[in-house]
N, C-alpha and C positions, 0 to 999 in steps of 0.2 A: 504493500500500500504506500503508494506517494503521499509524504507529508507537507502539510499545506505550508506556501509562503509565510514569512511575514506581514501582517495587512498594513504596517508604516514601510516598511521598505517596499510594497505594491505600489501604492501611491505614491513615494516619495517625499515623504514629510517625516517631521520627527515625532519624538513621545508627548511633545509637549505643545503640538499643533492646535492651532484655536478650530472652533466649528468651520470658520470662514477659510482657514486655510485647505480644512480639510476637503472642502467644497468644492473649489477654486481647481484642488488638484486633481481631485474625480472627475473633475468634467473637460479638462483635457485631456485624461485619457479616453473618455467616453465618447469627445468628440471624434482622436484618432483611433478607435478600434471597434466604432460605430456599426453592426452587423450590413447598415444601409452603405457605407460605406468600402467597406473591404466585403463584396460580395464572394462568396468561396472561399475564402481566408479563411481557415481552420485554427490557425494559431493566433489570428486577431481576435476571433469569437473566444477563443479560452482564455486571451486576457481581457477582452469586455466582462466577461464573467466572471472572472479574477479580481476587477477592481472595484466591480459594482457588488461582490459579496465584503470587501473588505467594507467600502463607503457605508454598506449598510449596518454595520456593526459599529463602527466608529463615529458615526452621526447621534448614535444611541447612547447615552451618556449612562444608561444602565449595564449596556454590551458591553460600552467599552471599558467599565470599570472593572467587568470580572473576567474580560480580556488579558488586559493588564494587569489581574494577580493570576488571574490562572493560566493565562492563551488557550489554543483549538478547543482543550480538552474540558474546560471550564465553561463554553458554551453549547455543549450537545444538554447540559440540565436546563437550559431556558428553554428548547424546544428548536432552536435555530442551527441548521445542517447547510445552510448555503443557498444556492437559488439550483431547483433543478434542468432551467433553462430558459431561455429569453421572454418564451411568456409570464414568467414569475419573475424574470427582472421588471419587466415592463408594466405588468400590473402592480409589481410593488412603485416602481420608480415612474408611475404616468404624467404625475403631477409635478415630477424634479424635472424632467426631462421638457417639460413647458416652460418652466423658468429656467434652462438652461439654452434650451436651443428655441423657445419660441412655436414647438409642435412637440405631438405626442406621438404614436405610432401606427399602425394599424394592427400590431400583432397583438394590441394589450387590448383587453374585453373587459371590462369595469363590472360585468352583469356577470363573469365566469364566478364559479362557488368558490369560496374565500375563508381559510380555516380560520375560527377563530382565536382571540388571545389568549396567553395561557395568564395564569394567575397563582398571586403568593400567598399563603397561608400563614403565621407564624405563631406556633403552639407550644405553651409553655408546661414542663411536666415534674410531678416534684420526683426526688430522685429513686424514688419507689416505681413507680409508675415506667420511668423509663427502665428501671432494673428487669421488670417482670411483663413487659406488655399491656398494655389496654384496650380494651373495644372504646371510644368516643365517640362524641357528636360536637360537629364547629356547624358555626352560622356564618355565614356570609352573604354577601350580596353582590350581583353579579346580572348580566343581560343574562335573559335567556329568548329565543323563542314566542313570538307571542301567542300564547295560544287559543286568542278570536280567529287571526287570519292566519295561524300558523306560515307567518313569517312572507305571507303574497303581498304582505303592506295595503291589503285590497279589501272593501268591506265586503261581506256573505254574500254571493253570487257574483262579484265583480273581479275584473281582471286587469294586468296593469296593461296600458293603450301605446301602440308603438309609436314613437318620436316621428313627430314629421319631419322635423330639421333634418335630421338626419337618418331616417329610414331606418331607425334600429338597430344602426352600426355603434353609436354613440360617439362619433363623429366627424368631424366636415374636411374634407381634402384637401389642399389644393398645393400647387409646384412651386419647389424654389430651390433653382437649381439643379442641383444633382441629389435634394432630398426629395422622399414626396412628405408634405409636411401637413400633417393631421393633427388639427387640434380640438380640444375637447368641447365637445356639443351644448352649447350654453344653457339650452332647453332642458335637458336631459342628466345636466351632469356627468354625459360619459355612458347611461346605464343602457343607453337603447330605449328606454318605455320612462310613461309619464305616467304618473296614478292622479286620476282624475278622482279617484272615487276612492278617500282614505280609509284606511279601517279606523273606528273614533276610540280605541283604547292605547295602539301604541300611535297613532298620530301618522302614519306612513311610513314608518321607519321600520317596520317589521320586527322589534324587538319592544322588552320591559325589562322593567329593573324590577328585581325581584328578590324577596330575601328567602334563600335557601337553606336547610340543614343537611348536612354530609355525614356520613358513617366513616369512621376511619378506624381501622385496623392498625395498633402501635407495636411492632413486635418487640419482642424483650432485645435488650441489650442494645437501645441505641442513645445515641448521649446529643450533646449542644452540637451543631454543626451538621447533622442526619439529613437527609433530607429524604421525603416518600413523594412519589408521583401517583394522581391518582387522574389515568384518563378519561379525558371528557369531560372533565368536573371543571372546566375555566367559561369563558366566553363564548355564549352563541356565535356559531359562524354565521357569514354572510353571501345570501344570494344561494342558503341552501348546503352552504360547505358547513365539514364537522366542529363540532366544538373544543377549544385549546383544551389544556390541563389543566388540574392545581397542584401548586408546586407547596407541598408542607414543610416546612422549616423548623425541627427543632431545638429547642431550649430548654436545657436541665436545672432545677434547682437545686443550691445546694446542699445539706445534709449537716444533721447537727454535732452527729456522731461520728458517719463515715465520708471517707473520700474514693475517689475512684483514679486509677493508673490502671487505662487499656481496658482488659477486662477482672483485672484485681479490684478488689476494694481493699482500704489501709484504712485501721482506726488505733486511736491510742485510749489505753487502759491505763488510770492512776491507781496506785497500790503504794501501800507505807512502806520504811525501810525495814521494819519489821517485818512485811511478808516477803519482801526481797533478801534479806538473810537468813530468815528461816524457812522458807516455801510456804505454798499453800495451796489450796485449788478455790478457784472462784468461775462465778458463772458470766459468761461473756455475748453479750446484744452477737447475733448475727442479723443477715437478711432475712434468714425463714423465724427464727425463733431464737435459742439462747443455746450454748454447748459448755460443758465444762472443760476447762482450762487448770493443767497441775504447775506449779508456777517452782521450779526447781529453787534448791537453795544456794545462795549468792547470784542470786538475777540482778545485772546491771541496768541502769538507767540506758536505754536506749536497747535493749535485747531485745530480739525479734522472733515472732512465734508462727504457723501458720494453720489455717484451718484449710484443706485441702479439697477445692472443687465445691468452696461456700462462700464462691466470689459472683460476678455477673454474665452472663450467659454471650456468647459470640451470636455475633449477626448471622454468619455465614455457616458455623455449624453447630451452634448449639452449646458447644461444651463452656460448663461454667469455670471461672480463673478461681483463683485464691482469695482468704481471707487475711491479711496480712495483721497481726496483732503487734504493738509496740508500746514496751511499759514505761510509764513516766513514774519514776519514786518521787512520792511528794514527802517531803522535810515538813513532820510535825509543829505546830506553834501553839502556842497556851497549854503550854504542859503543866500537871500541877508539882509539886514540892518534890512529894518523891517519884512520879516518873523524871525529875532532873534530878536526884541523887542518885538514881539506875544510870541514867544515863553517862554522869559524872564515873560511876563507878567504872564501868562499861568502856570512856574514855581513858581511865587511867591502867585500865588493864591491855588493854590495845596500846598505846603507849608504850609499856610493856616490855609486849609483845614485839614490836616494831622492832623499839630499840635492840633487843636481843638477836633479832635477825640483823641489824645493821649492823653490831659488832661482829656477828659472824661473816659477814662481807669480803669488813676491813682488816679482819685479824691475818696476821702475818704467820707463817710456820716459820721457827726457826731457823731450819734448814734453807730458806728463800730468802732470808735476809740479806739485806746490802752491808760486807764488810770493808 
């Protein structure tokens, strides 16, 4: 598989190009690699198509922003794959290409079926929820369909009337030069037909704004940054094409107890210096319920423990990660009289203790002595 250009080294601009620039520079080449232009040119149509896929993504201050962190691979999740071919530059680009050169085209159809937009979701989950899956419901609001006229924009029994202007091409010819320069049908908008007779709920537009409830499926193990596509859940299409996506977005909350690394979770456990010199077993929060924990003797501040396969589940195949345990010994305070004579005593026997190991360090054997 051939990997795509650059879309600023397409154009020939830099990273930091204004709208105008970018503009400016699409339309020189769009002038010289014109398909009216270089008729049978095979290599000029793949760079018309080359530069009017890049323009299109970089005009779009949404595209190009996740262009610019992600490049190619970062735009297959908005829905955007390039143009399949000059009627999809042309219907996208009918209205650039009039204020560029003054006409539109003949190969572009305004009335042809036109997917609609996709759409963003952004669903906040606490960190349970994301640990283990949920079934939801979100609301939103979105065109859909209308469904008096089921989208003819026409009232009950009436049909849209073909444009006289222009005969239902959606629009008007005429030469200049070595173009033939069509532009757009003033009557008509472009669409070919006139609706004389609206439908009285969406107004002739063949859509309503409607507010929706969606079913969403959250499976276990996904965290901030996830995203789920759920098709045909975005924007009415137009003129009968299918409906975009919605793009769900999530976000985790965070956890009072635990953290999450990958598909581990880490939490920390305080325990006195007392149970850290003597051991102990204490019962410890998991994600399903609680396990017991034997806490050996001489556990250091910062020892690390694990529960194994009672961490958070993989996207891709299920298996759950680790529970990572990590002990903080908390230093007693308001102690009364005689847990500080224990303690004093406790110091002065360690002390001790210490020192007799230091003399044995330092002690010299005769036999090694410097004469």
């Amino acid at each position: 598989m051939t990997s795509k250009r650059d879309y600023y080294d397409i154009l020939g601009i830099n990273h930091t190009a204004t709208e105008n620039e970018i503009k400016a520079s699409y339309r020189k080449l769009a002038m010289k690699f014109h398909p009216d232009r270089n008729p049978g040119d095979k290599e000029a149509e793949e760079k018309f198509k080359e530069a009017a896929e890049a323009y299109e993504v970089l005009r779009d201050s949404r595209k190009r922003n996740i262009y610019d962190r992600y490049g190619h691979q970062g735009l297959e999740g908005t829905g955007f794959s390039g143009f399949g071919g000059f009627d999809d530059i042309f219907s996208s680009f009918g209205d650039i290409f009039e204020d560029f050169f003054g006409f539109g085209t003949g190969r572009r159809s305004r009335s042809r079926a036109q997917r609609g937009a996709d759409l963003r979701y952004d669903l906040k989950l606490s960190f349970m929820e994301a640990a283990f899956g949920i079934d939801t419901e979100i609301n939103l609001e979105k065109d859909e369909v209308c469904p008096t006229c089921n989208g003819t924009r026409c009232r009950s029994g009436e049909q849209p009337d073909t444009c006289r202007h222009c005969q239902g091409t959606g629009q008007i010819s005429r030469s200049q030069g070595f173009f033939t320069v069509r532009t757009t049908c003033p009557n008509c908008q472009g669409s070919g037909h006139v609706i004389n007779h609206p439908c009285l709920e969406c107004k002739g537009t063949g859509k309503v704004r409607l507010n929706k409830t969606v079913s969403v499926k959250i499976p276990a193990g996904v965290n901030t940054g996830s995203k789920l596509r759920l098709t045909g859940e975005g924007e009415a299409g137009y003129y009968g094409g299918p409906p975009g996506d919605l793009y769900v977005f999530i976000h985790v909350k965070p956890h009072e107890f635990f953290m999450r690394d990958g598909n581990h979770v880490i939490c920390e456990v305080p325990i006195s210096f007392v149970q850290a010199a003597l051991g102990d077993t204490i019962l410890v929060p998991t994600l399903n319920s609680e396990k017991r924990l034997n806490i050996p003797k001489g556990t250091q501040p910062g020892d690390v423990f694990r529960f194994p396969g009672e961490g958070i589940p993989c996207l891709k195949s299920g298996r759950r990660g680790d529970q990572i345990i990590q002990f903080n010994v908390k230093t007693p305070t308001n102690i009364s009289k005689k847990q500080e004579d224990l303690l004093r005593e406790f110091a002065r026997l360690e002390t001790r203790k210490f020192s007799s190991k230091l003399k044995n360090i330092l002690k010299i054997r005769p036999e090694n002595a410097v004469r």
